[in-house]
N, C-alpha and C positions, 0 to 999 in steps of 0.2 A: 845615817841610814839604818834602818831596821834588820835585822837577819830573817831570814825563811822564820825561824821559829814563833817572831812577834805576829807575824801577819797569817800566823793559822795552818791550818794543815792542809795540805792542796786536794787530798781526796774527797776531803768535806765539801767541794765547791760543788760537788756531785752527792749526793747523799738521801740517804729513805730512812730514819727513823721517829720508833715513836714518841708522843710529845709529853713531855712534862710540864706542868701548867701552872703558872701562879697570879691571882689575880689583886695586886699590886706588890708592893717592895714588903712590903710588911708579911704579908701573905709568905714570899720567899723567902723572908729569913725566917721565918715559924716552922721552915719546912722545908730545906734547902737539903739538909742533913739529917732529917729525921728516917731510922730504919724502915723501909718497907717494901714491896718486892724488890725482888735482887733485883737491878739494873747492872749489864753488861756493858762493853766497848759502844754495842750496838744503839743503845740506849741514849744520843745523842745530841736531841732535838729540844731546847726550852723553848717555852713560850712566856712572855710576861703581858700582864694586859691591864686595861680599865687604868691606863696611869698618867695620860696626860690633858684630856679634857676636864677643864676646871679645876685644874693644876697650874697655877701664874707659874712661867717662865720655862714649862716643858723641862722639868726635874728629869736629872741625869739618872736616868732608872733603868735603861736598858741592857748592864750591865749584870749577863747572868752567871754567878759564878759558877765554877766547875762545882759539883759536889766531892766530898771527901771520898766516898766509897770509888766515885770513877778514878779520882784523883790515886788514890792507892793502888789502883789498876794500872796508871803508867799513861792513862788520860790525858793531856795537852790542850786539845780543844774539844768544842762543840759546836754545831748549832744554835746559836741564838737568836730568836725570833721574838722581838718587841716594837709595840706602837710606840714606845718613849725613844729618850736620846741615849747616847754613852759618850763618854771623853772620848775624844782621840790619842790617849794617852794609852787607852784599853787595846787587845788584842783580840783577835780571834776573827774566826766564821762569824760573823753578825747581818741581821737582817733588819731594819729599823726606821724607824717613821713609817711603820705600815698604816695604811689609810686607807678608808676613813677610820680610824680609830674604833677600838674594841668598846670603847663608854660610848659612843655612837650608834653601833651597832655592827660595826665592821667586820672584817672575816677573822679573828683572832677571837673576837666572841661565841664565835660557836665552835671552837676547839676545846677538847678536853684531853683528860690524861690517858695516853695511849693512841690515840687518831695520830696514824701515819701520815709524815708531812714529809712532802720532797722537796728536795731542793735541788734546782741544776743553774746555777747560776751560768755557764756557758751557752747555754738556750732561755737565759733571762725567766725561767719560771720557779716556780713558788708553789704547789701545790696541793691540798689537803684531799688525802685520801678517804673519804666518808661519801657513801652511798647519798645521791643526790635526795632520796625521802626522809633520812636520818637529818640530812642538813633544813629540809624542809621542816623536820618537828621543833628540831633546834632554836630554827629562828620562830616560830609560832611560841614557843614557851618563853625566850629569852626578853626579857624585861631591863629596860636603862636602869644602868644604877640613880641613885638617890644623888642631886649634885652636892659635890663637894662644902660649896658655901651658900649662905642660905640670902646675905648679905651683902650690900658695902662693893669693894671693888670686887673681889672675887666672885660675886657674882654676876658683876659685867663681863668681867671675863671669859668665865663659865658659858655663858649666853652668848657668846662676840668670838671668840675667838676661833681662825679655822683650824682647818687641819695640817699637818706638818707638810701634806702636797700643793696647799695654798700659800705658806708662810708662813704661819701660827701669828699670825695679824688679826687684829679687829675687822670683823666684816664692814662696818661700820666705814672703814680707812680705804676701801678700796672703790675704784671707782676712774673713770679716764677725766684728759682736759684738765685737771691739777688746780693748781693757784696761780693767778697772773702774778707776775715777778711787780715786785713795787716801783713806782718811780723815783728814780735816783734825785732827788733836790737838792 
Protein backbone atom coordinates (compact mmCIF):
# COMPACT_ATOMS: atom_id res chain seq x y z
CA UNK A 1 0.00 0.00 0.00
CA UNK A 2 1.29 3.48 -0.88
CA UNK A 3 1.83 6.20 1.89
CA UNK A 4 0.04 9.75 1.76
CA UNK A 5 3.08 10.97 0.11
CA UNK A 6 2.90 8.62 -3.28
CA UNK A 7 -0.50 9.59 -4.07
CA UNK A 8 0.08 13.47 -3.93
CA UNK A 9 -0.73 16.15 -1.92
CA UNK A 10 -4.27 16.63 -0.80
CA UNK A 11 -4.60 20.37 -1.24
CA UNK A 12 -3.86 20.00 -4.89
CA UNK A 13 -7.21 18.15 -5.27
CA UNK A 14 -8.45 21.87 -5.01
CA UNK A 15 -6.05 24.10 -6.81
CA UNK A 16 -5.90 27.59 -9.22
CA UNK A 17 -2.69 27.79 -10.83
CA UNK A 18 -0.86 28.88 -13.78
CA UNK A 19 -0.02 26.57 -16.67
CA UNK A 20 3.12 25.61 -17.97
CA UNK A 21 2.77 24.11 -21.43
CA UNK A 22 4.66 21.73 -23.43
CA UNK A 23 3.67 20.57 -26.71
CA UNK A 24 4.95 16.99 -26.72
CA UNK A 25 7.76 15.02 -24.57
CA UNK A 26 10.50 16.37 -26.55
CA UNK A 27 9.23 19.84 -26.20
CA UNK A 28 9.41 19.25 -22.21
CA UNK A 29 12.59 17.89 -21.85
CA UNK A 30 14.04 21.03 -24.05
CA UNK A 31 12.56 22.96 -21.55
CA UNK A 32 11.59 21.46 -18.28
CA UNK A 33 14.49 23.11 -16.65
CA UNK A 34 15.46 25.74 -18.64
CA UNK A 35 15.86 29.42 -16.56
CA UNK A 36 12.98 31.78 -16.93
CA UNK A 37 10.46 33.60 -14.96
CA UNK A 38 10.78 32.85 -11.40
CA UNK A 39 8.12 30.15 -10.77
CA UNK A 40 7.01 29.97 -7.01
CA UNK A 41 5.17 27.16 -4.79
CA UNK A 42 2.14 28.62 -6.61
CA UNK A 43 3.36 27.82 -9.98
CA UNK A 44 1.80 24.52 -10.13
CA UNK A 45 -0.16 23.43 -13.05
CA UNK A 46 1.74 21.49 -16.30
CA UNK A 47 0.10 20.87 -19.37
CA UNK A 48 1.55 18.31 -21.98
CA UNK A 49 -0.31 18.11 -25.32
CA UNK A 50 -0.46 17.03 -29.30
CA UNK A 51 0.90 13.47 -27.94
CA UNK A 52 -1.12 10.75 -28.50
CA UNK A 53 -3.08 10.98 -31.82
CA UNK A 54 -1.04 9.14 -34.37
CA UNK A 55 1.19 7.89 -31.77
CA UNK A 56 0.60 3.73 -32.07
CA UNK A 57 0.03 2.38 -28.57
CA UNK A 58 -0.79 5.86 -26.62
CA UNK A 59 3.06 6.36 -25.36
CA UNK A 60 3.46 6.87 -21.57
CA UNK A 61 4.04 10.74 -21.87
CA UNK A 62 1.85 11.96 -19.43
CA UNK A 63 4.45 12.00 -16.86
CA UNK A 64 5.30 15.55 -16.02
CA UNK A 65 8.19 16.04 -14.05
CA UNK A 66 8.57 18.41 -11.10
CA UNK A 67 11.09 21.05 -12.38
CA UNK A 68 14.35 21.43 -10.42
CA UNK A 69 13.78 25.16 -9.29
CA UNK A 70 10.21 23.96 -7.60
CA UNK A 71 12.02 20.91 -6.57
CA UNK A 72 14.73 23.03 -4.57
CA UNK A 73 11.78 24.77 -3.09
CA UNK A 74 10.69 21.71 -1.13
CA UNK A 75 8.01 20.89 -4.03
CA UNK A 76 6.53 17.39 -3.85
CA UNK A 77 3.77 17.66 -6.35
CA UNK A 78 1.94 19.34 -8.91
CA UNK A 79 -0.69 19.42 -11.19
CA UNK A 80 -0.50 17.44 -14.17
CA UNK A 81 -2.53 17.88 -16.91
CA UNK A 82 -2.12 15.55 -20.21
CA UNK A 83 -3.99 13.97 -23.17
CA UNK A 84 -1.39 10.99 -22.92
CA UNK A 85 -1.04 8.10 -20.37
CA UNK A 86 1.52 7.69 -17.27
CA UNK A 87 2.58 4.39 -15.37
CA UNK A 88 0.76 3.58 -12.47
CA UNK A 89 3.91 3.24 -11.01
CA UNK A 90 4.05 7.37 -11.25
CA UNK A 91 2.72 9.68 -8.37
CA UNK A 92 1.15 12.70 -8.13
CA UNK A 93 -2.05 15.03 -8.76
CA UNK A 94 -2.58 13.85 -12.48
CA UNK A 95 -5.25 14.68 -14.85
CA UNK A 96 -5.15 12.31 -18.03
CA UNK A 97 -6.57 11.08 -21.14
CA UNK A 98 -8.10 14.37 -21.64
CA UNK A 99 -10.33 14.40 -24.70
CA UNK A 100 -10.85 14.89 -27.41
CA UNK A 101 -7.23 15.23 -27.46
CA UNK A 102 -5.15 18.36 -28.03
CA UNK A 103 -3.84 16.99 -31.96
CA UNK A 104 -7.75 17.00 -32.48
CA UNK A 105 -8.41 19.94 -31.43
CA UNK A 106 -9.35 19.66 -27.96
CA UNK A 107 -9.40 21.97 -24.90
CA UNK A 108 -5.57 21.57 -24.03
CA UNK A 109 -4.99 23.16 -27.43
CA UNK A 110 -5.74 26.29 -26.66
CA UNK A 111 -3.90 26.67 -23.46
CA UNK A 112 -0.90 28.37 -23.20
CA UNK A 113 1.85 29.44 -20.62
CA UNK A 114 0.35 31.18 -17.81
CA UNK A 115 -3.75 30.70 -18.41
CA UNK A 116 -5.10 29.94 -15.10
CA UNK A 117 -6.37 26.31 -14.90
CA UNK A 118 -8.39 24.95 -11.83
CA UNK A 119 -8.78 22.16 -10.63
CA UNK A 120 -11.45 20.85 -8.02
CA UNK A 121 -11.55 17.39 -8.34
CA UNK A 122 -14.27 17.05 -5.34
CA UNK A 123 -16.92 18.97 -7.58
CA UNK A 124 -15.44 16.70 -10.57
CA UNK A 125 -14.25 20.06 -12.65
CA UNK A 126 -11.40 21.12 -14.67
CA UNK A 127 -11.38 24.42 -15.61
CA UNK A 128 -9.57 26.97 -17.81
CA UNK A 129 -9.73 30.48 -16.90
CA UNK A 130 -9.56 32.46 -20.25
CA UNK A 131 -12.11 34.99 -21.32
CA UNK A 132 -14.56 33.19 -23.47
CA UNK A 133 -13.38 35.89 -26.95
CA UNK A 134 -9.66 35.00 -26.21
CA UNK A 135 -10.79 31.16 -26.39
CA UNK A 136 -12.85 32.17 -29.47
CA UNK A 137 -9.48 33.77 -31.39
CA UNK A 138 -7.57 30.72 -30.15
CA UNK A 139 -9.56 28.25 -31.74
CA UNK A 140 -10.04 30.57 -35.06
CA UNK A 141 -6.00 30.60 -35.30
CA UNK A 142 -5.17 26.98 -34.03
CA UNK A 143 -4.40 24.82 -36.85
CA UNK A 144 -3.81 20.50 -36.53
CA UNK A 145 -0.57 19.48 -36.40
CA UNK A 146 1.06 17.86 -39.59
CA UNK A 147 0.16 13.80 -38.90
CA UNK A 148 2.84 12.01 -37.43
CA UNK A 149 3.18 9.22 -40.27
CA UNK A 150 2.70 9.89 -43.57
CA UNK A 151 2.67 6.10 -44.33
CA UNK A 152 2.12 2.26 -43.84
CA UNK A 153 0.49 1.22 -40.55
CA UNK A 154 0.79 4.44 -38.79
CA UNK A 155 -1.01 5.97 -40.73
CA UNK A 156 -3.95 3.86 -40.42
CA UNK A 157 -3.72 4.33 -37.18
CA UNK A 158 -3.35 8.10 -37.20
CA UNK A 159 -6.72 8.08 -39.21
CA UNK A 160 -8.50 5.03 -37.20
CA UNK A 161 -7.80 5.42 -34.04
CA UNK A 162 -10.14 7.16 -31.27
CA UNK A 163 -9.84 8.86 -28.44
CA UNK A 164 -8.76 7.60 -24.96
CA UNK A 165 -12.78 8.25 -24.00
CA UNK A 166 -13.70 5.74 -26.72
CA UNK A 167 -10.85 3.23 -26.13
CA UNK A 168 -7.96 4.20 -28.51
CA UNK A 169 -9.55 1.40 -30.74
CA UNK A 170 -9.79 1.51 -34.54
CA UNK A 171 -13.03 3.12 -35.47
CA UNK A 172 -13.20 0.77 -37.99
CA UNK A 173 -13.67 -2.26 -34.96
CA UNK A 174 -16.60 -0.82 -33.46
CA UNK A 175 -19.73 -1.46 -34.17
CA UNK A 176 -22.84 -3.81 -32.51
CA UNK A 177 -24.19 -7.68 -33.44
CA UNK A 178 -20.51 -9.05 -33.43
CA UNK A 179 -19.53 -12.24 -35.18
CA UNK A 180 -21.77 -15.51 -34.99
CA UNK A 181 -19.77 -18.01 -32.96
CA UNK A 182 -18.77 -20.90 -35.41
CA UNK A 183 -20.39 -24.33 -35.48
CA UNK A 184 -18.82 -26.74 -33.47
CA UNK A 185 -18.18 -30.08 -36.03
Amino acid sequence: MRDQDDRGEPNLLRHTGPALVFDGYEHLESRIDVRGPRRGREHRAGAARRETAGRPGMPEWGMLPIPRRLLQQGVTDMVRISDARMSGTSYGTCVLHVAPESFAGGPLALVRDGDLIELDVPNRRLDLHVPPKELERRRAEWQQPEPVFTRGYGKLFGRHITQADKGCDFDFLAGSGGAPEPAIH
